[in-house]
N, C-alpha and C positions, 0 to 999 in steps of 0.2 A: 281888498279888505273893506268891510263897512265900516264909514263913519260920517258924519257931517261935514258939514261945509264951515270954515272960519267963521266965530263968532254966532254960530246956534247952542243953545245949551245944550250940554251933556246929555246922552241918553242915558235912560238906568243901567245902572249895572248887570251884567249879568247875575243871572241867579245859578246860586251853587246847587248841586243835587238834584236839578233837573230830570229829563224826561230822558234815557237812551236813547230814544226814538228821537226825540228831535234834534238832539246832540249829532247825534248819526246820521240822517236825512237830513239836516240842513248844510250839507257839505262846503259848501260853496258861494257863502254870501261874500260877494268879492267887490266894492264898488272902487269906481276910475281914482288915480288919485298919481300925481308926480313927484318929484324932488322937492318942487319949488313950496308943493304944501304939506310937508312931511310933519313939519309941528302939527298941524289938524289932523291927520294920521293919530298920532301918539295920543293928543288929547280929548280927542271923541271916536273912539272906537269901541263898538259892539258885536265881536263874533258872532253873535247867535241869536235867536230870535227869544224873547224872556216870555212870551205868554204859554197858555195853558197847550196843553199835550192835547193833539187829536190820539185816537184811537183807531189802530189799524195793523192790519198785518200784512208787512211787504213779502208778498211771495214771488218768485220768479215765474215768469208767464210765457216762457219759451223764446222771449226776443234777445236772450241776452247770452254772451260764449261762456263757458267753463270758467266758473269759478276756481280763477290763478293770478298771483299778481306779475312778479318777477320771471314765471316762465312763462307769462302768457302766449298766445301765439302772434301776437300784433306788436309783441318786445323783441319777437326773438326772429325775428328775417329782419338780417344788415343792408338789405335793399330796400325797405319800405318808408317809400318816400311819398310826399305831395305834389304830386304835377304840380306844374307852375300858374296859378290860378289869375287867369283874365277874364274878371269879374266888373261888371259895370257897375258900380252901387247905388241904388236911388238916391238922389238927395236927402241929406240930413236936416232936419227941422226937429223942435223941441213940442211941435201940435201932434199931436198924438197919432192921427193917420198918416202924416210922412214921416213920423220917426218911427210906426210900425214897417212900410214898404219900405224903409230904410232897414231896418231887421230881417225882414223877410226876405228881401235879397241876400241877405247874408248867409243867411240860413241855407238859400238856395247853393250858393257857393262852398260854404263851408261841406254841405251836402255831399257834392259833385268831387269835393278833395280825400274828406274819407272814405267815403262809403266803397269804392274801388277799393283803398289799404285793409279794410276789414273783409270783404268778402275776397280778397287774396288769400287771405289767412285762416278763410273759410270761418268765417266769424258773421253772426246778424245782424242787420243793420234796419233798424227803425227810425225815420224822423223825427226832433224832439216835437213836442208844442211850444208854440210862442204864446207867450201872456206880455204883451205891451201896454203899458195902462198910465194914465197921466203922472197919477200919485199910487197911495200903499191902499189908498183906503177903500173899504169894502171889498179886501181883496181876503180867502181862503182858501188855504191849498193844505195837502196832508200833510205837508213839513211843518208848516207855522203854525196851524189852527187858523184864529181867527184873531191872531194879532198883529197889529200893521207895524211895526217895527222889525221889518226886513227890507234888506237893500236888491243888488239883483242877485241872482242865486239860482244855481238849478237844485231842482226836486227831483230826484229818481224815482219815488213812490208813483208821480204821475208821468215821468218824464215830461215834465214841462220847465222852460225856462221862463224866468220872469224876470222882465225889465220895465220897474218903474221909474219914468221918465226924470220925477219930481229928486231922485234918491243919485242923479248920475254927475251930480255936481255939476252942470250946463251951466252956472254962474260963471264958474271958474274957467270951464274948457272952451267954452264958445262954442264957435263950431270948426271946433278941431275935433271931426268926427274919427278920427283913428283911435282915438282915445278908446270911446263908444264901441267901435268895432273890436279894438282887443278885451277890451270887458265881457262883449259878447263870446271872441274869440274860446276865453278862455272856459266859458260857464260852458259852451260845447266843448269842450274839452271833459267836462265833464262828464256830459252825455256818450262822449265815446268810452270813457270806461266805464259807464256803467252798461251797455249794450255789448262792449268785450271778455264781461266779465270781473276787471280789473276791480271795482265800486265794490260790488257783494261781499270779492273774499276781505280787500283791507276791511271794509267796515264789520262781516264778521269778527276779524282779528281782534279791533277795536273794543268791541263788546268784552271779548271773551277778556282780554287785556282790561278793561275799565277805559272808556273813554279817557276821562282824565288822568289817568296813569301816565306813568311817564313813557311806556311801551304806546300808548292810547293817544299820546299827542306825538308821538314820533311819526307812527302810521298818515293822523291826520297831517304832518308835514308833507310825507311822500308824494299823497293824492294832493294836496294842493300845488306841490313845486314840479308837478309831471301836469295837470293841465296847464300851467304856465308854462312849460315846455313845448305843450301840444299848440297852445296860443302862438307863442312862436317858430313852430313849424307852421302854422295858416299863415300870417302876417308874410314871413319871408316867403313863402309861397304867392303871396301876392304881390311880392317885389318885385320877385323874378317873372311874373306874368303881365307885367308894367301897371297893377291895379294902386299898387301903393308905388311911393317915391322915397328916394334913400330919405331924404329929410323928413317922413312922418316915421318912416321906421327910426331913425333917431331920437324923432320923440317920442314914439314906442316903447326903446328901451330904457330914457331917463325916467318913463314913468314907474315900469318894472322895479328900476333900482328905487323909486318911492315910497315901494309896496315893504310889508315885513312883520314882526312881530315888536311891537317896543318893551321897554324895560318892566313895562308893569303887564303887560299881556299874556295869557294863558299862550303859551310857546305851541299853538297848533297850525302857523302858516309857513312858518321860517323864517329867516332872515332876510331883511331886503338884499343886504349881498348875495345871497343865495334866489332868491324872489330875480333877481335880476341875470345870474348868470344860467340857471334852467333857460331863460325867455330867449336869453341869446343863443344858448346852446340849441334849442329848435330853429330860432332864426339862421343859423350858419350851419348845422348839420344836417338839419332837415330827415334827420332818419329816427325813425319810432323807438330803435334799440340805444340812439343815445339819448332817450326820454324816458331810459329804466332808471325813477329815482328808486324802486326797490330794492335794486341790488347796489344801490350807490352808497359808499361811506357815510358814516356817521356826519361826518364833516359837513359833509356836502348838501345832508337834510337839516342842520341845524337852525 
């Protein structure tokens, strides 16, 4: 979830009445955040990017499966797993070229774990872009326009990921770089539904629903608590391939359980109880069919 760091002021509010388009495309402004700073959760968060609407029309361009969510073909084989990923990770640093080769290795991994489960399933697979950049500023993508009040988030429109450095709270985490890596984990998480198809049809749904509907933020639960899921099928995947250690994926999951929608927030990410129990559920099952929040109870998207 975007928000600040303790003790910066508020960002604006969101604005009501917004753009579909960028309600839609910004699916996934998701930054690091744990238990231990859950009050700064609550009291500076901004879903959504509040400046002006670019203009554009998302077309599909041949990289992406059969608009489906819940039958997708990447839901529906009870085999489809993550090899166990032994992954060397560049060093993390907060300067900008080794926290990019720090991403880009990930990238490369995260790669090397999907891209097999999806062409199993006879599904296309394209690499996203990396956008690593110090801060927000003088940054323009189709999702946001050209307003720098975005955290990190993937863009489908361009498929690019963007991770600015200045947005990933580095005060607070140090370099407890797993943080950083399931943030990332998660924004390809996104990427992979959007190349499987999964993206297109909820956020058609969406549309057709009214984003802000209460059908419109259900959907947006789904997608967000199924790449949390997907985050947690990488992560555990790199546990079992000795890249990560039980004690980062412990703090993995206390961070997950950080994550959620609070009392006064538009209910489009879920509950950190839920925000947490998807993360684990990919960490311990590891299988893509138990990362169908589509067909999952109400309950369970709430």
């Amino acid at each position: 979830m975007p928000y600040g760091p303790p003790g910066r002021p508020p960002r604006p509010p969101r604005k009501g009445g917004g753009s579909k388009i960028v309600s839609l495309l910004l699916v996934v402004v998701f930054l690091v955040a744990g238990a231990l700073v859950r009050t700064a959760i609550r009291s500076d968060r901004d879903d959504r990017a509040s400046g002006p609407s670019p203009s554009f029309t998302y077309t599909p361009d041949g990289s992406q499966g059969a608009a489906e969510t819940g039958n997708n073909p990447l839901l529906t084989d009870p085999n489809a797993t993550l090899i166990p990923a032994d992954c060397d990770y560049s060093p993390w640093s907060t300067q900008v070229e080794t926290a990019r080769k720090f991403f880009e290795t990930a990238a490369g991994c995260l790669e090397a774990a999907w891209k097999p489960v999806l062409q199993k399933a006879n599904l296309p697979f394209t690499p996203p872009t990396l956008n690593v950049s110090a801060s927000t500023a003088g940054i323009s993508t189709p999702c946001t326009g050209t307003t720098t009040n975005f955290a990190a988030f993937y863009c489908p429109a361009n498929k690019t990921i963007y991770m600015p450095i200045s947005q990933l709270q580095t005060d607070l985490f140090k370099d407890n770089w797993v943080v950083y890596l399931s943030v990332f984990a998660h924004e390809y998480g996104h990427h992979v539904q959007a190349v499987s198809g999964i993206l297109r049809k909820a956020n058609s749904e969406r549309v057709d629903a009214g984003t802000r509907s209460q059908r419109g933020l259900e959907l947006s639960r789904r997608i967000e608590l199924q790449a949390q899921c997907f985050n947690g099928m990488y992560l555990g995947s790199s546990e079992d391939g000795g890249a990560l250690t039980s004690a980062q994926i412990g703090v993995a999951k206390r961070d997950a359980r950080g994550r959620g929608d609070g009392p006064t927030d538009a209910r489009d990410h879920g509950s950190s109880e839920n925000s947490g129990d998807w993360f684990e559920e990919g960490v311990d099952k590891n299988r893509t069919n138990q990362c169908n929040t589509f067909t999952a109870p109400a309950n369970r998207v709430s």
